[in-house]
N, C-alpha and C positions, 0 to 999 in steps of 0.2 A: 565250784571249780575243783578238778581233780588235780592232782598233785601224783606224781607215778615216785614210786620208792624202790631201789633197784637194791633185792636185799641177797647178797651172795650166804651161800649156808654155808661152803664150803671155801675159805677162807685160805684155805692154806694148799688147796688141793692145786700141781702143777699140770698142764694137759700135757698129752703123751699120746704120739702118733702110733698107732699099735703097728707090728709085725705086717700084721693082717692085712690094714689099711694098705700100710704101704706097697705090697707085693701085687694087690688090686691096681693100686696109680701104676706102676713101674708097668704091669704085664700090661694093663690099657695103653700105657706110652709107646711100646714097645709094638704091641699088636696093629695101632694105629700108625706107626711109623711100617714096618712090612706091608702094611695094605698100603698106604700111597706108591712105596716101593713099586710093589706087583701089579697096582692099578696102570702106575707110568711106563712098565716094562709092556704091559700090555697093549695099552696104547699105541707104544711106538710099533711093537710087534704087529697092530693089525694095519696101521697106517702104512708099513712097508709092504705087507702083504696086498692091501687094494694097489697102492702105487704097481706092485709086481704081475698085478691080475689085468692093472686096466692099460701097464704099459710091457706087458709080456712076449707080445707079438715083436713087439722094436727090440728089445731087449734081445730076446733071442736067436734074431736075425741077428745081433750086433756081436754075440757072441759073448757076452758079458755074464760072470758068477756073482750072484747075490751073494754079499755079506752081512753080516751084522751091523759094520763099520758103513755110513750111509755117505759120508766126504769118501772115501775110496772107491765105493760103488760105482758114484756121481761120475768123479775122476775118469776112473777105467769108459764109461758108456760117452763122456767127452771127450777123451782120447781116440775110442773107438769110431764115432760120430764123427770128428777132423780126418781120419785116414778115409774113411768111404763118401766123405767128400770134395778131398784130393784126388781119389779114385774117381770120382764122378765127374768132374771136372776134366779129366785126362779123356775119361772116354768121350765127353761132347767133343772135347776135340777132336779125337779118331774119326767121330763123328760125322760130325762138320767136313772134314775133312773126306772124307769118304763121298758125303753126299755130293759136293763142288765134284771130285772125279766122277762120278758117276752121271753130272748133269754135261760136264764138258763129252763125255764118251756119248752118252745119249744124244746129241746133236750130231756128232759124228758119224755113229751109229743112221740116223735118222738120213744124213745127208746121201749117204753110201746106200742104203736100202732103197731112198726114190733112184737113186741112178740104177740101181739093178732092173729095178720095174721098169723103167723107161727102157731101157736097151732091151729087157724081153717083150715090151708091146710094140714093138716097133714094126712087126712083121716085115722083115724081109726086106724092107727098105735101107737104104743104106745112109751111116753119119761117121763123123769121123771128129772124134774128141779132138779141139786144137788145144784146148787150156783146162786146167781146171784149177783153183784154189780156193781153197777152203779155211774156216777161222770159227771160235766158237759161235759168232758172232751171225757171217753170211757164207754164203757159197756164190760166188762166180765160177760161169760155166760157159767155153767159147764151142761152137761146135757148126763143121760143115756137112747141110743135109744135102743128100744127093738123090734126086728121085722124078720120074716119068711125069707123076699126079700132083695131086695138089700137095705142098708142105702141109706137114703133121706136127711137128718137132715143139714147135710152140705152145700147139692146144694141149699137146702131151703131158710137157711139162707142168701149164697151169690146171691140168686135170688131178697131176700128182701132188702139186704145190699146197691144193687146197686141200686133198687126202690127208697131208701129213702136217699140214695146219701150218703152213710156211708162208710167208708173202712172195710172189714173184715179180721182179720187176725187170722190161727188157731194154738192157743197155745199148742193142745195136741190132741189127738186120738187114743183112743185103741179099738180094737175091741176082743170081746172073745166070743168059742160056748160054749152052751148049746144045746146039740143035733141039732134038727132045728131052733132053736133059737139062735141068734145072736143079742150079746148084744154088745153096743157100744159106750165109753165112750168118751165124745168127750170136747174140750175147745175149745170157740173163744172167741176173742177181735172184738168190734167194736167200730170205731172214727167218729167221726163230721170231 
């Protein structure tokens, strides 16, 4: 059996941190506290830079200054972000807005250009607008033909009706002589 005997020589002697020792601890404490520092500062710094790289494009359409401070940054590109979506919001209206006028005009537009066509193919034959009224909606059209030959005025219309992708439908037609003359009073609807 061994038995261990702890036998001090030095009895009296007190330890003592040297100079030395200590300037070693402190400068390691010290050094290692500046790297975390510079490690964190770094950190944050590349982290803002990809955010700045991959959201750059948004960024500077928005008109937005990068700072240091990252809640201010935020701020400013969400303050920015709320006006150019108030703005965007205004213009679908204008929008909207615009396109309803321009569809109500286009049906009017459209109703006007087949009556043009119709009265320049009409060769020479004669009619005689009794009504016209029109709505985004349909066109009624009252009209007396007056002609030698056979009435045209009908097939005319459903020739153009179909051109301009309209339905026509006829609300009335009467025909009556006048010796060689045949007059002929006719009603059509036409839709969008």
């Amino acid at each position: 059996m061994k038995t261990s005997l702890k036998v001090n020589l030095y009895q009296h002697k007190v330890r003592k941190l040297k100079l030395q020792t200590f300037l070693i601890l402190l400068g390691s404490l010290v050094i290692a506290g500046l790297s975390l520092n510079y490690l964190f500062s770094t950190y944050l710094y590349l982290t803002q830079s990809s955010i700045v790289k991959r959201e750059f494009p948004v960024i500077a359409k928005l008109g937005v200054n990068i700072s240091g401070d990252v809640s201010k940054t935020l701020e400013r590109v969400k303050s920015r972000s709320d006006q150019l979506k108030r703005e965007n919001q205004k213009l679908q209206k204008q929008l909207t807005n615009a396109k309803n006028f321009l569809n109500t005009e286009m049906v009017e537009h459209d109703y006007f250009t087949l009556l043009s066509e119709f009265g320049e193919k009409f060769n020479g034959e004669r009619y005689v607008l009794k009504s016209l009224v029109y709505s985004p909606t349909e066109l009624t059209l009252s009209l007396w033909e007056i002609t030698e030959t056979q009435p045209m005025a009908e097939r005319l219309l459903q020739v153009l009706a179909a051109k301009h992708k309209m339905i026509l439908t006829r609300n009335a037609y009467y025909q009556y002589s006048l010796g060689r003359l045949k007059v002929i009073e006719l009603s059509v609807s036409l839709k969008r």
